[in-house]
PLY file of the C-alpha trace (Angstrom):
ply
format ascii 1.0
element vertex 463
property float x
property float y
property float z
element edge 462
property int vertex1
property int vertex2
end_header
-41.69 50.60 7.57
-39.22 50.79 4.82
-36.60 49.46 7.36
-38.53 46.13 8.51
-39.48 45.32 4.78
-35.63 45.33 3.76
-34.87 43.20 6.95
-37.64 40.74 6.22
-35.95 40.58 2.18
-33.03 40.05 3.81
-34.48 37.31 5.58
-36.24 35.55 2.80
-32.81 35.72 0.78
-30.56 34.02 3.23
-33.28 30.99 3.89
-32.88 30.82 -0.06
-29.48 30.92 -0.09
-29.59 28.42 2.94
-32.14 25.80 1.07
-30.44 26.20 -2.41
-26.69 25.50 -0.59
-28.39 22.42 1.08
-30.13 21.05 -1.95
-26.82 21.10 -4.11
-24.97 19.14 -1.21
-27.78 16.41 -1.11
-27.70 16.20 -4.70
-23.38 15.82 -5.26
-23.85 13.16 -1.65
-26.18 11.19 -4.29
-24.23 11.73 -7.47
-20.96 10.81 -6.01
-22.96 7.50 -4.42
-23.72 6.64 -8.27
-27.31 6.20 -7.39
-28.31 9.62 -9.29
-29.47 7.89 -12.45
-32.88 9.84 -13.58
-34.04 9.29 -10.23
-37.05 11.64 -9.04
-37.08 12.59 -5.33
-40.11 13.09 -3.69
-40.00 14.10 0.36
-39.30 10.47 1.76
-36.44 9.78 -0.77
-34.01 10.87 1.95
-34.94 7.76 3.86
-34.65 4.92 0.37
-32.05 6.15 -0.72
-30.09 5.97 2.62
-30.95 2.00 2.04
-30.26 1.81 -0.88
-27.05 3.24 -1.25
-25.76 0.90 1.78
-27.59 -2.17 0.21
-25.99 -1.16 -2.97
-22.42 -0.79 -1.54
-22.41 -3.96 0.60
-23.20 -5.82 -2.48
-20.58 -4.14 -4.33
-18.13 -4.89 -1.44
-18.84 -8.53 -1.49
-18.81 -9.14 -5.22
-15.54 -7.63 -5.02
-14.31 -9.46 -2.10
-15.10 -12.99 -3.89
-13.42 -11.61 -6.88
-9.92 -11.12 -5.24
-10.18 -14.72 -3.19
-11.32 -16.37 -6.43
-8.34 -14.62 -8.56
-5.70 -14.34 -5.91
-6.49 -17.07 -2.95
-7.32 -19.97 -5.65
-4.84 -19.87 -7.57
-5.97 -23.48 -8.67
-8.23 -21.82 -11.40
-5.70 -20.20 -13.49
-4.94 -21.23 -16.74
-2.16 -23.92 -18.26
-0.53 -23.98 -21.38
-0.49 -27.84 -22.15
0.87 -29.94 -19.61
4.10 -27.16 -19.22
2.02 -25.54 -16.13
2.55 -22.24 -17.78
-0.15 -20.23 -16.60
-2.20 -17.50 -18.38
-3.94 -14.54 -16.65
-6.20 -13.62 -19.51
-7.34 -14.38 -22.53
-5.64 -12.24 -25.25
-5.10 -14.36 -28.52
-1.52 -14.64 -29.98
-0.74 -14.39 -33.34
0.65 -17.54 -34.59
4.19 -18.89 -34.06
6.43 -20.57 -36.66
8.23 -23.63 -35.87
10.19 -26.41 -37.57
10.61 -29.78 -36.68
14.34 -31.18 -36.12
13.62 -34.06 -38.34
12.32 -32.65 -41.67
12.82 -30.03 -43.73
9.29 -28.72 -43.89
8.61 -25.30 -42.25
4.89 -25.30 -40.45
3.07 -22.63 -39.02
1.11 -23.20 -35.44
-0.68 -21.38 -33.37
0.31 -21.07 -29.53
-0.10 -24.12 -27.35
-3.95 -23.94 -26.21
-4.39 -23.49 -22.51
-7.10 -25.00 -20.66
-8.69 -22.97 -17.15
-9.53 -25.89 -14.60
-11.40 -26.11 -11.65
-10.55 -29.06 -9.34
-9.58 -30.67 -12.20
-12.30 -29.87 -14.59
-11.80 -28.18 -17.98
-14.20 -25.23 -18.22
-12.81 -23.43 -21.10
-10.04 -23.26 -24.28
-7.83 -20.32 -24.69
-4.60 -19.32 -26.42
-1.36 -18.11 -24.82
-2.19 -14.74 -22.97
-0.22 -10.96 -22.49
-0.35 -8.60 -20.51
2.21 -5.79 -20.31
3.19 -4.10 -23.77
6.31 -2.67 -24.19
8.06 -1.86 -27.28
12.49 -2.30 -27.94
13.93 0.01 -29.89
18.09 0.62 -30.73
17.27 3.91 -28.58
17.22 1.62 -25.44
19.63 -1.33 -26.69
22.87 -0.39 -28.21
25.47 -2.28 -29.73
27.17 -2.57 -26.89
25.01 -4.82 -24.68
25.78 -7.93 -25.05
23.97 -9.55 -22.43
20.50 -8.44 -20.52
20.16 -6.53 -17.42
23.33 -7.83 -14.74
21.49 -7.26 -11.54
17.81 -9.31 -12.99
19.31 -12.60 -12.40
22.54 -14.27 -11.13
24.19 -16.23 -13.97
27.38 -18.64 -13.79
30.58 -18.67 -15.54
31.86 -20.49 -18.59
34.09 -22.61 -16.86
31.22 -23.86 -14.26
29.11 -24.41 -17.49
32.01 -26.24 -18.29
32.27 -28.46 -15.76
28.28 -29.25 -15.51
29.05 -30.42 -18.92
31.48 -33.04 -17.63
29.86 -34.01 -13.95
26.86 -34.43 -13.55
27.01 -34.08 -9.37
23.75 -36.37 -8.78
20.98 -37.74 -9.99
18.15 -36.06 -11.46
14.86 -36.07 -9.98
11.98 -37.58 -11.77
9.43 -35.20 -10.61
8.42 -31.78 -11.31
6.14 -31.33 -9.01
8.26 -30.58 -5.99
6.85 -28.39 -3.60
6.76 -28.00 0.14
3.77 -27.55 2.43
2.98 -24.92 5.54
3.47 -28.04 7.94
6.93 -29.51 6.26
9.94 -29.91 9.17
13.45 -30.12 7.95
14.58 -32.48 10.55
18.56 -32.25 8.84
18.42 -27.87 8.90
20.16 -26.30 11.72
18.75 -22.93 12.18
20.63 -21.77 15.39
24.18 -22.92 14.69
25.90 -20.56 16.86
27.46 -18.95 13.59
27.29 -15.46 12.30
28.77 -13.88 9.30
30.26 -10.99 10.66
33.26 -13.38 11.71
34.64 -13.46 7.92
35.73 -12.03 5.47
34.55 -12.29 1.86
35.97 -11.15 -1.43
33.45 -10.59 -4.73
33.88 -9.09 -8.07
31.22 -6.28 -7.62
30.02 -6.37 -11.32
28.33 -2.57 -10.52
31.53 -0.87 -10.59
34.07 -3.20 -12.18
35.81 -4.05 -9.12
36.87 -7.10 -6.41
35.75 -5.77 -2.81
37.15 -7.34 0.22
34.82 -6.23 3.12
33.06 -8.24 6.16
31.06 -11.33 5.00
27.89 -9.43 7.07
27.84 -6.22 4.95
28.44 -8.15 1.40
25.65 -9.99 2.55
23.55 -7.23 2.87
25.07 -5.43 0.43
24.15 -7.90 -2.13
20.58 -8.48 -0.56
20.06 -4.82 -0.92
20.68 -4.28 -4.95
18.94 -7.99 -5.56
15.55 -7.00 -3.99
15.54 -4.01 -2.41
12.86 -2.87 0.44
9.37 -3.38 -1.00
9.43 -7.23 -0.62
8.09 -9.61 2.87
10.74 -9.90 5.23
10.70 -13.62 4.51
11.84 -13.09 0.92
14.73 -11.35 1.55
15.88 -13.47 4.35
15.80 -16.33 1.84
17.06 -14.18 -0.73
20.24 -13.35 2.17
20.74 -17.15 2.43
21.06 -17.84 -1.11
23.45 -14.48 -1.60
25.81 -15.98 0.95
25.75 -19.26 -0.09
26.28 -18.36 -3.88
29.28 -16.95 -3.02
30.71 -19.53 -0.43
29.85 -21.88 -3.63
32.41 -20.13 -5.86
34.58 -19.23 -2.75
35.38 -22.76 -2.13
36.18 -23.65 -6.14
39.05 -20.62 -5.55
37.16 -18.34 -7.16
35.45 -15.27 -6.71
31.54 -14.50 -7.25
30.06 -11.98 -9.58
27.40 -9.92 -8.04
26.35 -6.52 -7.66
26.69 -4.29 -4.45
24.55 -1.03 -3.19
25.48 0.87 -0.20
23.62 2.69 1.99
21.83 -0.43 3.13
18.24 0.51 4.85
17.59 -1.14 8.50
14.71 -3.54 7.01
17.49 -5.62 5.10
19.67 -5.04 8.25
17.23 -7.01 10.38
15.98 -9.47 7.87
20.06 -10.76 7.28
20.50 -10.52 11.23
17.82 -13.19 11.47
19.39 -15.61 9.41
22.70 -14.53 10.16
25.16 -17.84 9.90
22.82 -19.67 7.53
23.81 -21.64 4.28
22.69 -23.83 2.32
24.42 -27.49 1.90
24.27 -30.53 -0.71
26.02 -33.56 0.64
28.08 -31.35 2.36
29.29 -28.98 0.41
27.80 -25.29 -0.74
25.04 -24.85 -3.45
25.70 -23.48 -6.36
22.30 -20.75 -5.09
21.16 -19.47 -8.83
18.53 -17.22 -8.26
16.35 -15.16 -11.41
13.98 -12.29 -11.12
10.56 -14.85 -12.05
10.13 -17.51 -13.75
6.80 -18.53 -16.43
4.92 -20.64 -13.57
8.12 -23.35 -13.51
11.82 -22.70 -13.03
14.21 -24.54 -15.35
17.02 -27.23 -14.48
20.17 -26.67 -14.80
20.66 -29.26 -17.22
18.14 -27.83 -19.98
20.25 -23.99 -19.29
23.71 -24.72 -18.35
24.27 -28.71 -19.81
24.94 -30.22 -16.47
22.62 -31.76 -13.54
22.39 -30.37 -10.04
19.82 -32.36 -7.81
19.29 -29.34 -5.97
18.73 -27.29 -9.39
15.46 -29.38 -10.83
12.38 -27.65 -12.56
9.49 -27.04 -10.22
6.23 -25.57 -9.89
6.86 -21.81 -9.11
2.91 -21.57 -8.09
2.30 -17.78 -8.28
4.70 -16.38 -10.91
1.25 -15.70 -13.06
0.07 -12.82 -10.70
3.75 -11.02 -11.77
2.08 -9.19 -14.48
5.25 -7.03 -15.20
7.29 -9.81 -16.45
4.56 -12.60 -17.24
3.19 -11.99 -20.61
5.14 -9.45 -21.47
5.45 -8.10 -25.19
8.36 -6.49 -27.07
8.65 -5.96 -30.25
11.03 -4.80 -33.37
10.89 -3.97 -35.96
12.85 -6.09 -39.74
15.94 -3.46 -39.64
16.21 -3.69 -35.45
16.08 -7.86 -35.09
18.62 -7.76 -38.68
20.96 -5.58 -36.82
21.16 -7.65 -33.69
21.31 -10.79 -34.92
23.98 -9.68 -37.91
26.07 -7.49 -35.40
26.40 -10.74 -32.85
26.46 -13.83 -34.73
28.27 -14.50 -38.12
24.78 -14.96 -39.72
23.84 -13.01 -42.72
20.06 -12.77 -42.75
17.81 -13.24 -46.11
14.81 -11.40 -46.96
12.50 -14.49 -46.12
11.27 -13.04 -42.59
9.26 -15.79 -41.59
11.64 -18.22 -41.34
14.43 -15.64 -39.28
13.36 -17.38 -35.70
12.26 -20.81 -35.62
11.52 -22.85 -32.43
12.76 -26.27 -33.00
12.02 -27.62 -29.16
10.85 -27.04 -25.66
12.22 -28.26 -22.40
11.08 -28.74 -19.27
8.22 -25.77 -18.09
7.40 -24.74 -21.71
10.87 -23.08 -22.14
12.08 -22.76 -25.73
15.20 -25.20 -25.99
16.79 -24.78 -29.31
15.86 -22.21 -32.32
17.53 -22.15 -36.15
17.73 -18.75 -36.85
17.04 -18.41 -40.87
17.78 -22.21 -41.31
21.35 -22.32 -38.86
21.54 -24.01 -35.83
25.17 -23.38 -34.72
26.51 -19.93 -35.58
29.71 -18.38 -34.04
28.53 -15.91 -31.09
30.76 -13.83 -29.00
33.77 -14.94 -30.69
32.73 -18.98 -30.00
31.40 -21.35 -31.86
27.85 -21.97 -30.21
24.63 -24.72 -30.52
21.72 -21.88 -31.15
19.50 -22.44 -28.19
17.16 -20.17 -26.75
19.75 -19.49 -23.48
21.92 -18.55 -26.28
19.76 -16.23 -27.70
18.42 -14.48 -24.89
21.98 -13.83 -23.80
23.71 -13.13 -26.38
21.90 -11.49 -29.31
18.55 -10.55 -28.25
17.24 -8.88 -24.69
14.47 -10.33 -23.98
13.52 -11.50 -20.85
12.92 -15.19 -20.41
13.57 -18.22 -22.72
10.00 -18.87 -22.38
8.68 -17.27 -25.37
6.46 -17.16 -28.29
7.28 -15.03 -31.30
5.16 -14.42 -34.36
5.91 -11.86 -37.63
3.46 -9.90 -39.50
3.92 -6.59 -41.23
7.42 -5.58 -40.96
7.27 -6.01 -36.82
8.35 -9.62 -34.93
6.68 -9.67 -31.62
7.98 -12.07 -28.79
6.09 -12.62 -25.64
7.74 -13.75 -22.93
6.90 -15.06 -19.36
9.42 -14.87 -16.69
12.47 -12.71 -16.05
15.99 -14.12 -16.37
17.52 -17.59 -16.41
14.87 -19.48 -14.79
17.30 -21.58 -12.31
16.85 -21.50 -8.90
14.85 -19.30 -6.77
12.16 -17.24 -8.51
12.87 -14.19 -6.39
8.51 -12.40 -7.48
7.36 -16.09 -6.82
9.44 -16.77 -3.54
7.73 -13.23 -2.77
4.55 -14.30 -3.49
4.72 -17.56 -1.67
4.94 -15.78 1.39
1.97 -13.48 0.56
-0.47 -16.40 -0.74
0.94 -19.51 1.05
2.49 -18.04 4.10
5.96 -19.72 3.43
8.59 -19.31 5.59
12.26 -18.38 4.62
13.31 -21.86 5.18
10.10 -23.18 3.12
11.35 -21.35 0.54
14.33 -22.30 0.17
13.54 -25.73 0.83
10.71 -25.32 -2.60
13.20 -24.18 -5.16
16.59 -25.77 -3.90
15.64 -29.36 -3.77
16.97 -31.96 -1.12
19.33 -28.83 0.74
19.92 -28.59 3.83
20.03 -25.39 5.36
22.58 -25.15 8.42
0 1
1 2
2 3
3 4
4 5
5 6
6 7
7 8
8 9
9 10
10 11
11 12
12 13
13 14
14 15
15 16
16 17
17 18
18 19
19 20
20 21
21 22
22 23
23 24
24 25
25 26
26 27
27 28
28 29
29 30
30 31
31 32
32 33
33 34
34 35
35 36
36 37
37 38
38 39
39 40
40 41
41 42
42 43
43 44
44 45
45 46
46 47
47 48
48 49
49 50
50 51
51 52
52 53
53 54
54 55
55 56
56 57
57 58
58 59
59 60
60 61
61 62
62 63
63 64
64 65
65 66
66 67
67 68
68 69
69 70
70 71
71 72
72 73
73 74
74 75
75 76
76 77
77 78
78 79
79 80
80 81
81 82
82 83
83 84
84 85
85 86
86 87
87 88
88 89
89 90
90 91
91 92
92 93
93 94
94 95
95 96
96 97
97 98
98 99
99 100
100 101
101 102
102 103
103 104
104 105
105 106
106 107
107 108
108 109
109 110
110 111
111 112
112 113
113 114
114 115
115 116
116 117
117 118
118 119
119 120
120 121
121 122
122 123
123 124
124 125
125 126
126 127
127 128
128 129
129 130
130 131
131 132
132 133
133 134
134 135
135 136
136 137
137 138
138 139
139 140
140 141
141 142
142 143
143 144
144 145
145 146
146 147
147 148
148 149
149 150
150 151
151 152
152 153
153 154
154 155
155 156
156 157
157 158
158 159
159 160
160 161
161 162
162 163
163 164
164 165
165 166
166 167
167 168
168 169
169 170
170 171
171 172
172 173
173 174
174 175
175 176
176 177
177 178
178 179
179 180
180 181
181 182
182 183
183 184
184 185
185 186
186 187
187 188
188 189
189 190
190 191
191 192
192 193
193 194
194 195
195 196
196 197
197 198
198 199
199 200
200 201
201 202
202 203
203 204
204 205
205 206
206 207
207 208
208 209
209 210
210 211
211 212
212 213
213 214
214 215
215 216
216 217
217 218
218 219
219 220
220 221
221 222
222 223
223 224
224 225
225 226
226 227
227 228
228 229
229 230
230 231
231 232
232 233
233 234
234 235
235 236
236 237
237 238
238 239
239 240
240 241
241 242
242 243
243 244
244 245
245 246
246 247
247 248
248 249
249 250
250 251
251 252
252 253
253 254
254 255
255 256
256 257
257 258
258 259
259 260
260 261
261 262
262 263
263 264
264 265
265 266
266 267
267 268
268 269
269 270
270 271
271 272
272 273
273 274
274 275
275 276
276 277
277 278
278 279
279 280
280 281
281 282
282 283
283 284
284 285
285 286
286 287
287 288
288 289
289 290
290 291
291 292
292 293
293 294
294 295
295 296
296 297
297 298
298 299
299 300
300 301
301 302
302 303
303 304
304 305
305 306
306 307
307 308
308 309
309 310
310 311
311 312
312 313
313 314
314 315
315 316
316 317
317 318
318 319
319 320
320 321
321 322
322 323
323 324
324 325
325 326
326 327
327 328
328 329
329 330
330 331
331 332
332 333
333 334
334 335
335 336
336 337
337 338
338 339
339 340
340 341
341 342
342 343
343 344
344 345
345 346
346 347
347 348
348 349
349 350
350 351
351 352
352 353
353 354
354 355
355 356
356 357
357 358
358 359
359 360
360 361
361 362
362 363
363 364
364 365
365 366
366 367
367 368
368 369
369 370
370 371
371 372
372 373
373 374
374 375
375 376
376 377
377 378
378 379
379 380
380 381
381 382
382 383
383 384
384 385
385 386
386 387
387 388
388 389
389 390
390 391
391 392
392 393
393 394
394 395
395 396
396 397
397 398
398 399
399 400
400 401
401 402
402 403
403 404
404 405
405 406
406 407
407 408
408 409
409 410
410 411
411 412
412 413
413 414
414 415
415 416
416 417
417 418
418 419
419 420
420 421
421 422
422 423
423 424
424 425
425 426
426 427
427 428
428 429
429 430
430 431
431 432
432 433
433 434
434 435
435 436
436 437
437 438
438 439
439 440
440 441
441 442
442 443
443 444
444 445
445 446
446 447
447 448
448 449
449 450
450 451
451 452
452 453
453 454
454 455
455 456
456 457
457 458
458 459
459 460
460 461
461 462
């Protein structure tokens, strides 16, 4: 008897066990569905809340869904800074900016230009510039040594092709900005099978990585090159455009006698392998002759001429629309700051300015160009001060290379307590190929490496 009435406990205590193990998995199945909000269960909840809970996530699905095609498949709703077409994400205010006029003496203060969202055209709402990525400068992470920013963000050009820009023109200028190329464009002139390959030259570069000229098969620099430029992690298309405009940069300088400056990484994966072996033989071609194939890490929704950069014209080198740079939200918006002593050290340590104690009128934006870029700045009043040794008009090319590292000449800057803040939009120069909104073209627009190519080199032919 005693035997059957411990079995039967026994029993009773595993079914409690059992029911209690089973109650606390229904209950986390609920919680985790976010439908446990002071909900009382009575014997046919099982059955609602099944519906529910799929009702509930196929809603949430869909208002998600709508919310990535509206924000990433239309990108005809984001915002523009006056009629530069520099676009703004969101909505954080800017403090305000200090400018001068070139005509009078009279320092103003303004806020931002005001940006506008549109829909097809309509104006829906008013907002000022916007940020997004916060970072802050400090001497820890720029010494007195760097004169210029990061080498391998954009490709620059020398003095003496500055130089000559200066004195020739090349071509005419085109009158619109508003260049761009569509899915069903044919480049009747481009020869994409032209029998050539670049594995049947050699090329020689100054590899600016290691402080050396390399001599090596005109395949490998290619890919070489390709490689420390962009990497794995963009579309195939991207860096076959980006392996056009490699070779053809240095062609460019190849036929002036001279040799290119770029960087080099070995070890080259088989994705860049393949992507150069498609487009092997390809360059790109102004009347004739090689491009001079700038390229710049992104740009702040429009790349810049040549002419408002270098001095010069280059009908292949006009501003146009780069559609998608907005969505780069690493280097669009982007804030850095220093502090009085940091921006006093720069500018004192690599101009022959000596600074005052008036803070507000250290950087003052005197003009824009083309896209909303910042064209020349006074820094505390001057607007010529000798820089690296040279006598130099203080524009904001100027500025960005050779005293301050920020990122793009597209910039606001504002000062308030001790700290200047500049926000940028873009990464590098702003010439050429926008190597995030190439990228993007092909994700959003399904461009081609040709169409790409075709969008940010103007009137090329690619052969």
């Amino acid at each position: 008897m005693k035997k059957r009435f411990t079995l039967k406990r026994v029993i009773i205590l595993l079914s409690l066990v059992l029911v209690y193990s089973v109650a606390l998995n229904y209950i986390r199945v609920l919680a985790e569905s976010t439908v446990l909000n002071d909900i009382t269960f009575d014997s046919d909840s099982a059955s609602v809340l099944s519906d529910e809970i799929a009702e509930a996530e196929t809603e949430s699905l869909a208002e998600e869904v709508a919310e990535v095609v509206r924000y990433y498949d239309s990108p005809i709703e984001k915002a523009a800074i006056d009629s530069y077409e520099i676009f703004a994400p969101v909505t954080t205010e800017v403090t305000a900016v200090t400018t001068v006029t070139e005509t009078t003496e009279k320092v103003t203060t303004t806020a931002p230009p005001e940006t506008s969202a549109t829909t097809a055209g309509t104006t829906t709402q008013t907002t000022t510039a916007a940020t997004t990525t916060v970072t802050t400068t400090t001497e820890a992470t720029t010494t007195e040594e760097d004169v210029e920013v990061d080498e391998d963000e954009d490709v620059d050009i020398d003095e003496d092709d500055k130089a000559e820009l200066d004195e020739d023109s090349g071509s005419e200028s085109s009158d619109s900005l508003w260049h761009s190329v569509s899915s069903t464009d044919s480049y009747e002139n481009d020869n994409l099978n032209n029998g050539k390959s670049y594995k049947n030259e050699t090329l020689t570069v100054y590899d600016s990585s290691s402080g050396r000229y390399v001599t090596d098969n005109a395949f490998d620099i290619v890919c070489q090159v390709t490689y420390a430029e962009i990497g794995t992690s963009m579309e195939e298309e991207t860096i076959k455009a980006q392996a056009v405009a490699v070779y053809t940069y240095i062609k460019y300088y190849e036929a002036k006698g001279e040799y290119a400056s770029v960087s080099l990484k070995s070890n080259v994966p088989d994705k860049i392998i393949e992507c150069v072996e498609a487009v092997d033989g390809l360059a790109m071609y102004y009347d004739g002759e090689y491009i001079l194939a700038s390229f710049c890490a992104a740009t702040a929704g429009v790349t810049c001429s040549s002419a408002n950069v270098w001095g010069g014209e280059r009908a292949y080198l006009q501003s146009v629309v780069s559609e998608y740079d907005f969505l780069d939200t690493d280097n669009y918006g982007r804030v850095t700051t220093y502090t009085v002593e940091e921006l006093k050290k720069k500018i004192e340590s690599k101009t022959n300015i000596t600074l005052s104690d008036n803070y507000e009128n250290w950087i003052q934006i005197l003009s824009y160009t083309d896209g909303g870029y910042v064209g020349n700045i006074a820094i505390d009043g001057h607007t010529t001060a000798k820089v690296s040794g040279t006598e130099r008009m203080l524009t904001a090319y100027v500025f960005r290379t050779y005293i301050l590292s920020i990122r793009s000449t597209c910039f606001t800057v504002s000062y308030s307590n001790g700290v200047f803040t500049f926000v940028t939009y873009g990464y590098g120069h702003g010439v050429g190929m926008s190597q995030e909104g190439a990228n993007l073209y092909v994700i959003y627009a399904g461009y081609s490496f040709d169409q790409i190519l075709h969008h940010y080199y103007t009137g090329i032919t690619i052969a």
